[in-house]
N, C-alpha and C positions, 0 to 999 in steps of 0.2 A: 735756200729754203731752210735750212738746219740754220743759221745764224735768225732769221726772221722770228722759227720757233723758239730760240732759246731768248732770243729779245721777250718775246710774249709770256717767256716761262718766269726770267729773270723777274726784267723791267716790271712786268704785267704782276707779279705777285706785289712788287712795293707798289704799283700805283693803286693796288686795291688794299694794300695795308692802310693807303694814305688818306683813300677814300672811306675806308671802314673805320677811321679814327675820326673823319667828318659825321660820320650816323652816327657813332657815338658821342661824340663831345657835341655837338652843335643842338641838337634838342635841349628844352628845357629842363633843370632838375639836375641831379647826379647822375654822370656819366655811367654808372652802375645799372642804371633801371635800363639803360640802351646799350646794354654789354652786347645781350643773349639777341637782340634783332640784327645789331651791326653782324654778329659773327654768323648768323645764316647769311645773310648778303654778301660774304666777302667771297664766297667759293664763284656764287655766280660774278662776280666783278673781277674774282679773277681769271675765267673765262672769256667775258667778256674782252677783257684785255687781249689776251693769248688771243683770241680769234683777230681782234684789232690791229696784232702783230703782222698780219697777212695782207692788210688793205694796203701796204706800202710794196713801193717801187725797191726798195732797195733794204737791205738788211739797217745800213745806216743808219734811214731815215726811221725806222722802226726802233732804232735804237735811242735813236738823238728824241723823239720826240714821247717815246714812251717813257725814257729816263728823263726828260724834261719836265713832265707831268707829274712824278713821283717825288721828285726834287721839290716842284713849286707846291703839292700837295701838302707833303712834309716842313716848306718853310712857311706855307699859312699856319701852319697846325700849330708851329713852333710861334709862329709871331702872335696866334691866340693866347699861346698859354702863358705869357711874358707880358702879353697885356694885360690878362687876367681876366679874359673874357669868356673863359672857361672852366669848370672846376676842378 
């Protein structure tokens, strides 16, 4: 149980870092005018994680698939800004 919560504490804060740098970047405009909306969103997304942490069988799998998610978040985010599909 303690490995699960700390998956959701861990994992679950970069999957919603990774997610809060999609509300930010991905709307129209300068990533600026989407600072102040992404950073309300981020508390609840990273809740939402943390609780997400609990639906799994196994600390593992809560680990392997939440840091999976953070990862791929993270290497969109990276392969946007290298395309320059972002500002």
């Amino acid at each position: 149980m303690w490995a699960r919560a700390l998956a959701g504490i861990v994992a679950g804060f970069l999957l919603a870092a990774a997610a809060t740098g999609w509300v930010a970047w991905l709307p129209p405009g300068p990533w600026q005018n989407a600072l102040v909306p992404s950073l309300i969103a981020f508390i609840p997304l990273w809740m939402l994680a943390a609780l997400w942490a609990f639906s799994f069988r196994s600390a593992l799998r809560a680990w392997l698939l939440l840091g999976g998610c953070a990862a791929a978040g993270f290497a969109v985010l990276g392969l946007l800004r290298l395309a320059g599909a972002v500002q």
